[in-house]
C-alpha positions as CSV (number, residue, x, y, z in Angstrom):
1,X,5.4,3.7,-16.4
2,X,6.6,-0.2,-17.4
3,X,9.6,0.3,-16.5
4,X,9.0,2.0,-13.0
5,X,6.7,-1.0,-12.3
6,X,8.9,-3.6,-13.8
7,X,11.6,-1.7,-11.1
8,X,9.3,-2.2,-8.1
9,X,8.1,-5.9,-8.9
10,X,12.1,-6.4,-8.7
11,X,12.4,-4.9,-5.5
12,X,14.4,-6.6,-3.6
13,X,13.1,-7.8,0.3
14,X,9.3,-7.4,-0.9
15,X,6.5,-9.6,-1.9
16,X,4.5,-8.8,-4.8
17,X,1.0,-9.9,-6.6
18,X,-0.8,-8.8,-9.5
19,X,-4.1,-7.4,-9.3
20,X,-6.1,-8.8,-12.0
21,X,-9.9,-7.9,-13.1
22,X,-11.4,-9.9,-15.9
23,X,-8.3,-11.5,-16.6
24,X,-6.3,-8.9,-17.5
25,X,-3.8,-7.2,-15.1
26,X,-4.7,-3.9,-13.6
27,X,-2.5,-3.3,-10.8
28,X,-0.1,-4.6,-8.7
29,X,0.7,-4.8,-4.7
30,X,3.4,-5.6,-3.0
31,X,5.0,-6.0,1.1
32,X,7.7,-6.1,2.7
33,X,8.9,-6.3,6.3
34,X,11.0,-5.1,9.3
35,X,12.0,-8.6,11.5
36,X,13.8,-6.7,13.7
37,X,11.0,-8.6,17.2
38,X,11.7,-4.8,18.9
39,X,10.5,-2.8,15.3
40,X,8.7,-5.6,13.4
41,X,5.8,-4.3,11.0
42,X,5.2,-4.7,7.6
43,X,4.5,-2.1,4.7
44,X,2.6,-2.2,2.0
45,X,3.0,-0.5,-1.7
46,X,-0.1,-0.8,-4.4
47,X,-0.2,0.9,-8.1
48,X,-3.9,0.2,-9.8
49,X,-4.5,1.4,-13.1
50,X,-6.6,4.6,-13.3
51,X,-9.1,3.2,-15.6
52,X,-10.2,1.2,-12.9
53,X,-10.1,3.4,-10.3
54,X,-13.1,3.5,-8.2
55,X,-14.6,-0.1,-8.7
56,X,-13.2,-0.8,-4.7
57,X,-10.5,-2.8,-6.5
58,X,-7.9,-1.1,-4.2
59,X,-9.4,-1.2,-1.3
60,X,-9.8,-4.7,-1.9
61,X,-7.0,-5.7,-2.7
62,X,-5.3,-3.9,0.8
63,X,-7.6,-5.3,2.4
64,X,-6.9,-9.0,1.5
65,X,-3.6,-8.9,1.7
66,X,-3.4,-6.9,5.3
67,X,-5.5,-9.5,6.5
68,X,-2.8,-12.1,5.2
69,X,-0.1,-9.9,7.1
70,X,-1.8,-10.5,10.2
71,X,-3.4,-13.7,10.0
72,X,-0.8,-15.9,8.6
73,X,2.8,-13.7,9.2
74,X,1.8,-12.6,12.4
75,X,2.0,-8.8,12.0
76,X,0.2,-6.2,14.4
77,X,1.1,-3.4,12.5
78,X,1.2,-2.2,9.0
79,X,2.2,1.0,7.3
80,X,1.3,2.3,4.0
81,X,2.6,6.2,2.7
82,X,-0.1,7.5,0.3
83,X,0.9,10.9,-1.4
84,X,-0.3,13.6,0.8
85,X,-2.7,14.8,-1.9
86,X,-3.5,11.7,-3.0
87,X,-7.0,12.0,-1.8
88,X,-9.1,8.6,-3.0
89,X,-5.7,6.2,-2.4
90,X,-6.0,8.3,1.4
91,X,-9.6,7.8,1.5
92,X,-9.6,4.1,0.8
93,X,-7.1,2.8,2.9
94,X,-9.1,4.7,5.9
95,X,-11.9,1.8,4.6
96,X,-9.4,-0.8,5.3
97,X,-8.9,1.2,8.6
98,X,-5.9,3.2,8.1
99,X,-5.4,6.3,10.0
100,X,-2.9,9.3,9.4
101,X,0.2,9.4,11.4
102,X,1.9,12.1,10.1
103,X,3.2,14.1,6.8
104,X,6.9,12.7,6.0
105,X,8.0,16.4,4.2
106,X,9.3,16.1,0.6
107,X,9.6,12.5,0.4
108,X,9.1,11.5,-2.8
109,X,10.5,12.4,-5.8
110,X,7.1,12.9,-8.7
111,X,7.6,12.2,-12.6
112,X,8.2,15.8,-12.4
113,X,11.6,15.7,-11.0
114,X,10.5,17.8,-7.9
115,X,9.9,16.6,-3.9
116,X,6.0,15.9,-2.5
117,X,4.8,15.1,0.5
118,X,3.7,12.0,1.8
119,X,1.0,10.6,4.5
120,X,2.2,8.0,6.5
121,X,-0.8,5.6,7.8
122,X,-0.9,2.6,10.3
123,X,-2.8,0.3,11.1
124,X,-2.9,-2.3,14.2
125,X,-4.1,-5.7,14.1
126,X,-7.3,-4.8,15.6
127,X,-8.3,-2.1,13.7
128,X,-8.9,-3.9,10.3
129,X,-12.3,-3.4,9.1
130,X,-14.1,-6.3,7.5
131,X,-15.7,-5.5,4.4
């Protein structure tokens, strides 16, 4: 699992920031971004350690830094692709306001070595939720 994190905090093109609770890290979340003017929207990756799971540290945390998105880069839309059974990550980016656009089919390769789903979410400017 370090080294799959260490891989994504790497990432070239994205933005990331630890998620800390007590003073130890717990998580991390990261962005990055289409420029394109006619495409522009950003996305937005998060990984929370399970033994913290449920404590609204996720929620949070997206929260905070879509409202960063859109306040200071100027983004009126963000994505974020949940694994389509990934019910509480699914449930709490719907508290940030997220809403389902669609299943992207076999889209991600798990620690198993075989294909899952994934739920692709938006969310427009105007639809973040305050706390």
């Amino acid at each position: 699992m370090v080294a799959a994190v260490t891989e994504d905090l790497e990432e070239p093109d994205s933005t990331p920031y630890v998620i800390e609770l007590d003073g130890l890290v717990v998580g991390w979340i990261q962005w990055s971004a289409e420029e394109e003017p006619d495409y522009r929207y950003a996305t937005i990756d998060i990984y929370l350690d399970p033994a913290v799971h449920g404590r609204g540290l996720g929620t949070d945390a997206v929260r905070t830094l879509a409202r960063h998105l859109i306040n200071d880069h100027g983004h009126h839309r963000l994505e974020i692709d949940p694994a389509a059974d990934n019910d509480a990550a699914i449930r709490c980016y719907r508290n940030v306001g997220f809403r389902p656009v669609g299943i992207r089919r076999r889209s991600e390769r798990g620690n198993d070595g075989t294909w899952h789903d994934g739920l692709l979410m938006d969310l427009l400017a105007e639809e973040l939720t305050a706390e």
